[in-house]
C-alpha positions as CSV (number, residue, x, y, z in Angstrom):
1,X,63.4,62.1,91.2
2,X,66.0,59.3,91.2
3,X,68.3,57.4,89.0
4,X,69.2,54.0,90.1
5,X,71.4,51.5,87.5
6,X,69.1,52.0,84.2
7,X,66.1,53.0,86.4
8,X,65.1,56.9,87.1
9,X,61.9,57.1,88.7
10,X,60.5,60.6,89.1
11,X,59.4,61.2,92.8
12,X,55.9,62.0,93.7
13,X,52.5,60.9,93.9
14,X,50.9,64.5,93.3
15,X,48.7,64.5,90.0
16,X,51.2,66.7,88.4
17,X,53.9,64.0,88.8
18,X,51.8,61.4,88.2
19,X,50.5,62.8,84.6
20,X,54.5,63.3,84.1
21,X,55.0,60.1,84.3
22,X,52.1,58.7,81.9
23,X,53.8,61.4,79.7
24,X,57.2,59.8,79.7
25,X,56.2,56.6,79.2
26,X,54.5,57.2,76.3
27,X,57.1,59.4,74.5
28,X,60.0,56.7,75.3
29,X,58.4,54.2,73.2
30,X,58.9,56.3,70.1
31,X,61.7,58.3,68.4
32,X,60.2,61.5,68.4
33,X,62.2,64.7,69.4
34,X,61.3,66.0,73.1
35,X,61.0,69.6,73.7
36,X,61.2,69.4,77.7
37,X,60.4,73.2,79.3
38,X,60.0,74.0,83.2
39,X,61.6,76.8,85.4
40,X,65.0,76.5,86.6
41,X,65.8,73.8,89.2
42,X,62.6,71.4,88.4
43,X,64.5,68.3,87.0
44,X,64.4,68.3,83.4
45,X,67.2,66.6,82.8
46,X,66.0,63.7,85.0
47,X,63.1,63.9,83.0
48,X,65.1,63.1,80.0
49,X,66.8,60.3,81.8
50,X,63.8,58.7,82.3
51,X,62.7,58.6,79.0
52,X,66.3,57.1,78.0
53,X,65.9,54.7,80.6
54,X,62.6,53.4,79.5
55,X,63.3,53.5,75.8
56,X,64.5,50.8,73.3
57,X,67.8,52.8,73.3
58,X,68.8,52.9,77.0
59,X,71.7,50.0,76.2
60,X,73.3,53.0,74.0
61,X,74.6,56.3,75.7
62,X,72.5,58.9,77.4
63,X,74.6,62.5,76.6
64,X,74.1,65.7,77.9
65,X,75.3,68.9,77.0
66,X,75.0,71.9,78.6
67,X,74.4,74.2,75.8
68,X,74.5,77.8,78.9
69,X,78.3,76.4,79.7
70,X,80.1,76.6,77.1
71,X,81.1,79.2,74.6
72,X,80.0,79.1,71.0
73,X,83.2,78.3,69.5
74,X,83.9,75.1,71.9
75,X,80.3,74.2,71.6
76,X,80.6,73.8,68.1
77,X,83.0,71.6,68.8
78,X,81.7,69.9,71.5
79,X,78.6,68.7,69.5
80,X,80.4,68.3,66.0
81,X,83.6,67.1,66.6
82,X,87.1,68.3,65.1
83,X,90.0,67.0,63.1
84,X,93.9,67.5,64.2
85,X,95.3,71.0,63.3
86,X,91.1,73.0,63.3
87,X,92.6,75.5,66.0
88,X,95.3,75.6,68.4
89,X,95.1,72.9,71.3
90,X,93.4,70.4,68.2
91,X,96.4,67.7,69.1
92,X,94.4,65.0,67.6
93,X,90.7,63.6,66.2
94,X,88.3,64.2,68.6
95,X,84.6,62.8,68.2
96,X,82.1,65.2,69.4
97,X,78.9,64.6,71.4
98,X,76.5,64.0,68.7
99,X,79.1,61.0,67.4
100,X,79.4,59.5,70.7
101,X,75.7,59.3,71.5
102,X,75.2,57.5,68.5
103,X,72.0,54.6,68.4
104,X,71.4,56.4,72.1
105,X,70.0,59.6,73.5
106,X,71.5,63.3,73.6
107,X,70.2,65.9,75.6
108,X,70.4,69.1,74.8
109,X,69.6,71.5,77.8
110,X,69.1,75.2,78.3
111,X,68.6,75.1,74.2
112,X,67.2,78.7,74.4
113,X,71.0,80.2,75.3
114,X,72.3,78.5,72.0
115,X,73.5,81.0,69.2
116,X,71.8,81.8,65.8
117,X,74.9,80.6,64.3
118,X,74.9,77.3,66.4
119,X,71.0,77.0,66.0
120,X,71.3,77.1,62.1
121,X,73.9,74.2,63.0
122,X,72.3,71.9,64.4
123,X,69.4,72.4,62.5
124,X,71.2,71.1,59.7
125,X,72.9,68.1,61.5
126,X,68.6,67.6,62.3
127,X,67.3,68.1,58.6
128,X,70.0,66.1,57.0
129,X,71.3,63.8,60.2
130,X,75.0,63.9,59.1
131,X,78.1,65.9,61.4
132,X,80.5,67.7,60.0
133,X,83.6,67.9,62.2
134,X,85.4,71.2,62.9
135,X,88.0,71.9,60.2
136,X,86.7,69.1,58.4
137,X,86.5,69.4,54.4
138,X,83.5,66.8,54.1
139,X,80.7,65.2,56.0
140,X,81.1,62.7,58.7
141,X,79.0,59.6,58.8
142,X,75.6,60.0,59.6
143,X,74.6,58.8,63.1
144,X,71.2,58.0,64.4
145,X,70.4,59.9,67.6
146,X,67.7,60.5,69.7
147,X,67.0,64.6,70.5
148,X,65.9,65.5,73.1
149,X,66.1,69.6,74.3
150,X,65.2,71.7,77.2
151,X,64.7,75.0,78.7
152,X,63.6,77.6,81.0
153,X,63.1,80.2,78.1
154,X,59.9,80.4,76.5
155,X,60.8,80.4,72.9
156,X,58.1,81.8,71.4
157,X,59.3,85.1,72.8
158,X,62.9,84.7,71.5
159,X,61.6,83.9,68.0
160,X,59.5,87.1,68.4
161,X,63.1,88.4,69.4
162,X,64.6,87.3,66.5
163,X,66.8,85.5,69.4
164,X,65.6,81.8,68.2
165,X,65.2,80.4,64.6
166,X,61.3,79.3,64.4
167,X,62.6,76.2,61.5
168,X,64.9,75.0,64.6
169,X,61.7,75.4,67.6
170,X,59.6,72.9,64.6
171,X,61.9,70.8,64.5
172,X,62.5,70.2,68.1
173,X,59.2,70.8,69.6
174,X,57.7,67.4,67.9
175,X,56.6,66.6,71.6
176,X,56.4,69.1,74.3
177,X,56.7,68.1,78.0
178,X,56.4,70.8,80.9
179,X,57.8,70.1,84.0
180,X,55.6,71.9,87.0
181,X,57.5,74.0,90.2
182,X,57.6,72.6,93.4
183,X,54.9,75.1,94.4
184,X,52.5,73.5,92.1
185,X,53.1,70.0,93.7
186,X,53.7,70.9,97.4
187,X,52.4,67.3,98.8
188,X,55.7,65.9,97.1
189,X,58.0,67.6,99.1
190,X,58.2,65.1,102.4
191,X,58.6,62.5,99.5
192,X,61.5,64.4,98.3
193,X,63.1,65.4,102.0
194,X,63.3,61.5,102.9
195,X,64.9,60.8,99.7
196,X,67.5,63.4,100.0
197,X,68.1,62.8,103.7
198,X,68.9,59.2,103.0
199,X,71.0,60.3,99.9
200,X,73.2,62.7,102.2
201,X,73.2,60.3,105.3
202,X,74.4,57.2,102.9
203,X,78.4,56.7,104.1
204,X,80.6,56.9,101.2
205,X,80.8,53.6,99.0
206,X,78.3,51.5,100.1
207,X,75.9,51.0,97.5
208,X,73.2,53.2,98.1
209,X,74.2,56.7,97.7
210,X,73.6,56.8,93.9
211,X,70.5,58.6,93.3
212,X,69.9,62.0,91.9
213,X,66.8,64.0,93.3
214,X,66.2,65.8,90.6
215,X,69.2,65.1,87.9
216,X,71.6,67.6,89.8
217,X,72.7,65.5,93.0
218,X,76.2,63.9,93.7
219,X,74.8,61.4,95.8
220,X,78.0,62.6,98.3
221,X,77.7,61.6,101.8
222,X,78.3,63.5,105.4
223,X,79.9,61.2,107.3
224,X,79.5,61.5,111.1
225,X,76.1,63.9,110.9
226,X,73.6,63.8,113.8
227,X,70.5,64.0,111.9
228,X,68.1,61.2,110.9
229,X,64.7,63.5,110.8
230,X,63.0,66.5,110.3
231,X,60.0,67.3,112.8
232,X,56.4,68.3,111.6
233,X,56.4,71.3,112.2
234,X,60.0,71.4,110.3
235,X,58.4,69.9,107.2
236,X,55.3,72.3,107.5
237,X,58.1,75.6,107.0
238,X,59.1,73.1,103.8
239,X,55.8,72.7,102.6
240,X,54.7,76.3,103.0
241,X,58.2,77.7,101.1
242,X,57.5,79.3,97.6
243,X,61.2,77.8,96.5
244,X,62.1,79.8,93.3
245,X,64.7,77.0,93.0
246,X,62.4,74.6,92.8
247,X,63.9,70.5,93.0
248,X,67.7,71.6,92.9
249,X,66.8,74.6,95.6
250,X,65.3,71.6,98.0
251,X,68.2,69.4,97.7
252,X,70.6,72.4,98.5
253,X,68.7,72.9,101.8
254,X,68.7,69.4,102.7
255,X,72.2,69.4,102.2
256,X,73.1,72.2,104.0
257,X,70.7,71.1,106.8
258,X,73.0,68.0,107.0
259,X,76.2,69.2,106.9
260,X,75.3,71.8,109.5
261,X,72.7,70.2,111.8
262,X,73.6,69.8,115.3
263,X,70.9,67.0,116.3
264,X,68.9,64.0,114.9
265,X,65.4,65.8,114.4
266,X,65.5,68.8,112.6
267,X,62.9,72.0,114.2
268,X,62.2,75.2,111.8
269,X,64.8,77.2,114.0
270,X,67.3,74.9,112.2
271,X,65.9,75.7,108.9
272,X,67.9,78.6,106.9
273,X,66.3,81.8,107.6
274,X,65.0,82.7,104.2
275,X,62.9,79.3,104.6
276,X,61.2,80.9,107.6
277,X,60.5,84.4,106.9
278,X,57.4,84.7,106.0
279,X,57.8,86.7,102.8
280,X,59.3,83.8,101.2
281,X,56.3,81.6,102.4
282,X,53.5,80.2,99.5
283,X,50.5,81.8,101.3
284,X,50.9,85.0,99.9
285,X,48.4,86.7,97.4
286,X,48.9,85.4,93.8
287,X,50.1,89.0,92.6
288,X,53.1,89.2,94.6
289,X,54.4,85.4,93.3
290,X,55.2,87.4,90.4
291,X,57.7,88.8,91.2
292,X,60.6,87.8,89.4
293,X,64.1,85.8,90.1
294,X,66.3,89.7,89.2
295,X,63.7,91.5,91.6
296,X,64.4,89.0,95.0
297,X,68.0,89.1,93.9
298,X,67.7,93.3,93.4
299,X,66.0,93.9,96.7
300,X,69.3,91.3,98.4
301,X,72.0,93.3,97.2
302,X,70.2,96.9,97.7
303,X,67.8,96.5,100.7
304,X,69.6,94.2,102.4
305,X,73.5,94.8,101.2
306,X,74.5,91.7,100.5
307,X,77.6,91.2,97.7
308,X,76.7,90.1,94.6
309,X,79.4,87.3,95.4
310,X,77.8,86.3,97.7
311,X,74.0,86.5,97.0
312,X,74.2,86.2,93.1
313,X,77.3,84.4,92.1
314,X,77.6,81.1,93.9
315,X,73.4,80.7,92.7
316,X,74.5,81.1,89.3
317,X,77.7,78.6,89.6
318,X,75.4,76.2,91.3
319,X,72.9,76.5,88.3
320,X,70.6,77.6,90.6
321,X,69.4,80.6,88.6
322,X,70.3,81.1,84.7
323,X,71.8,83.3,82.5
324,X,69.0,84.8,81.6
325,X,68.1,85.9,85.4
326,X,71.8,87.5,85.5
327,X,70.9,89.7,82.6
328,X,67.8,90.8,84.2
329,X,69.5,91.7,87.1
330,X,72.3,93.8,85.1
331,X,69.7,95.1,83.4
332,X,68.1,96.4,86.4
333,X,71.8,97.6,87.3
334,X,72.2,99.4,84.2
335,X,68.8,101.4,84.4
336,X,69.8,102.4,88.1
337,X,72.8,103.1,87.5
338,X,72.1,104.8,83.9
339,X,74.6,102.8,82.3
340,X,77.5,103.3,84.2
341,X,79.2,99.8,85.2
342,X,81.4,101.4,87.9
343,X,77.9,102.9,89.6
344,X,76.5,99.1,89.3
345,X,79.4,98.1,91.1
346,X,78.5,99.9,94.0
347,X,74.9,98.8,93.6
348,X,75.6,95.7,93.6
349,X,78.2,95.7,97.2
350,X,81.3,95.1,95.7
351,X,84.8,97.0,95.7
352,X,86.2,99.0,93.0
353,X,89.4,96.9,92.5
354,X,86.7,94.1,91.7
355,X,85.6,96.2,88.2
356,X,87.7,93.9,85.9
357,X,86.6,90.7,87.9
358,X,82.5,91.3,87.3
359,X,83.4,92.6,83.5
360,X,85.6,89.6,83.4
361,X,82.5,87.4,84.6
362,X,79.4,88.9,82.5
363,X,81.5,88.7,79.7
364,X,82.3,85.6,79.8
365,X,78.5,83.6,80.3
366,X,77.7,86.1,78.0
367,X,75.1,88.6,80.7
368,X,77.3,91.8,79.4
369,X,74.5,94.3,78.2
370,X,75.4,97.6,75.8
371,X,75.6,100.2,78.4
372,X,74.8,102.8,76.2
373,X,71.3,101.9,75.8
374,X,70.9,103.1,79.3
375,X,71.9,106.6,79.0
């Protein structure tokens, strides 16, 4: 997938694609909220580019917010707004998101890590369509915005959870898009390859580096990198890959296959290694693909000792898994290590003075589970 000016086309001629983008073209004509789900990695937010870019609002702003990456008390005002004097560092008025996407678009991603507080929210700014600012006595102006949310999460689950308000799902899920894996739509993947090759070979500043595979590429170049291909049988070890990443997983590689590629035409030896054992591979039985993200991440850090700075961390930074796939993880920590942290730590391949550092880290993205629940 690619955006180009006001123009994002979605990449791929597989049916899967090609229903996709029937979908979108039909949603962008209306107002209608978008309820966008798909596993991590697939592209959802280029996905909700595109039906910006082919509504009557794409002259206004397209606005995403991150709803995972940022704590509840800045989110607040990161959606809302504040006034001078709400909390310390409030210097000055400061319009928040919803205000500045005003007669546009705002997308709202990984909408299933929001708060109950923040749900009930924005389900008010959604049932009566006015903001009220942080530290504000009265309601702002009402704006007219376009919603349009995502996720990974199924939310029917939360709301059997009691983790997401069923009046806020409603109200968002007006239309519901899914965006299929890579797996499902294998033949799109040489599609995908040349446009990200081309992305990463463009030199700095000349025009043509501006497209986004999948919503998550800078479009940065390598400058002074042999390669220009990638053999068959190259392609083939792509094709066949399972990749749990999905879209943003693919461009990673491609990337990395760039930056570290030692001649024009790529062969499978230059592939990363998890690409080519066959474990990873999509020809295994059914059953096993069910295995989830915390189990392949489990089996790295105890079968294969890697760190979980190494194997876990930079994924997560990269938005290549999600919160949520943290928490399994630490939840498969916890039960191992019957609820002592210290015992997870060694688990999990790191050094004791690094205690603070990981307590410091699930606390703050919020993957932190009662240990007592595991004793």
């Amino acid at each position: 997938m690619k955006q180009t000016g006001d123009h994002v086309h979605l990449i791929g001629t597989s049916p899967a694609i090609d229903d996709l983008k029937a979908e979108v073209e039909r949603v962008a004509r209306s107002d209608a909220k978008v309820l966008i789900t798909g596993e991590s990695g697939v592209g959802k937010e280029i996905v909700a580019r595109a039906i910006w870019a082919a509504s009557p609002r794409v002259d206004a702003p397209f606005v995403p917010v991150n709803c995972a990456g940022i704590p509840e008390t800045l989110l607040e005002s990161e959606l809302f707004g504040h006034v001078k004097g709400s909390f310390t560092g409030a210097y000055r008025d400061k319009p928040g998101k919803l205000e500045m996407a005003s007669n546009g678009t705002i997308f709202l991603d990984e909408i299933g890590e929001m708060t109950l507080r923040m749900q009930g929210l924005l389900l008010r700014f959604l049932e009566a369509g006015e903001i009220q600012k942080v530290g504000a006595e009265r309601m702002a102006v009402a704006v007219n915005v376009r919603v349009i949310a995502a996720t990974n999460r199924t939310l029917r689950d939360l709301i059997a959870q009691g983790q997401f308000r069923e009046d806020l799902f409603y109200r968002l899920n007006v239309i519901h898009l899914i965006v299929p894996p890579l797996r499902e739509r294998r033949e799109d993947i040489p599609l995908l390859v040349d446009h990200f090759l081309r992305n990463f070979m463009t030199a700095n500043g000349n025009g043509n580096g501006n497209g986004h595979g999948n919503g998550h590429g800078n479009g940065s170049a390598h400058q002074g990198t042999p390669v220009r291909a990638f053999s068959p049988e190259a392609l083939a070890v792509l094709c066949e890959y399972a990749w749990p990443g999905n879209v943003r997983q693919l461009e990673n590689v491609i990337e990395r296959v760039v930056v570290t590629g030692r001649r024009e035409v790529i062969q499978p030896e230059d592939l990363p290694l998890e690409l080519r054992s066959p474990t990873h591979l999509g020809g295994r039985p059914r059953r096993e693909r069910r295995r989830t993200v915390a189990d392949d991440l489990f089996k790295k850090l105890v079968d294969e000792r890697e760190s979980f700075w190494s194997a876990v961390y930079p994924l997560y930074m990269n938005r290549e898994i999600t919160r949520s796939n943290v928490r399994d993880l630490v939840h498969k920590g916890l039960e191992e290590a019957r609820g002592n942290y210290k015992i997870v730590l060694r688990i999990f391949n790191m050094e004791s003075r690094d205690y603070k550092r990981f307590l410091n880290f699930l606390r703050k993205h919020d993957c932190q589970l009662p240990f007592k629940e595991y004793r």
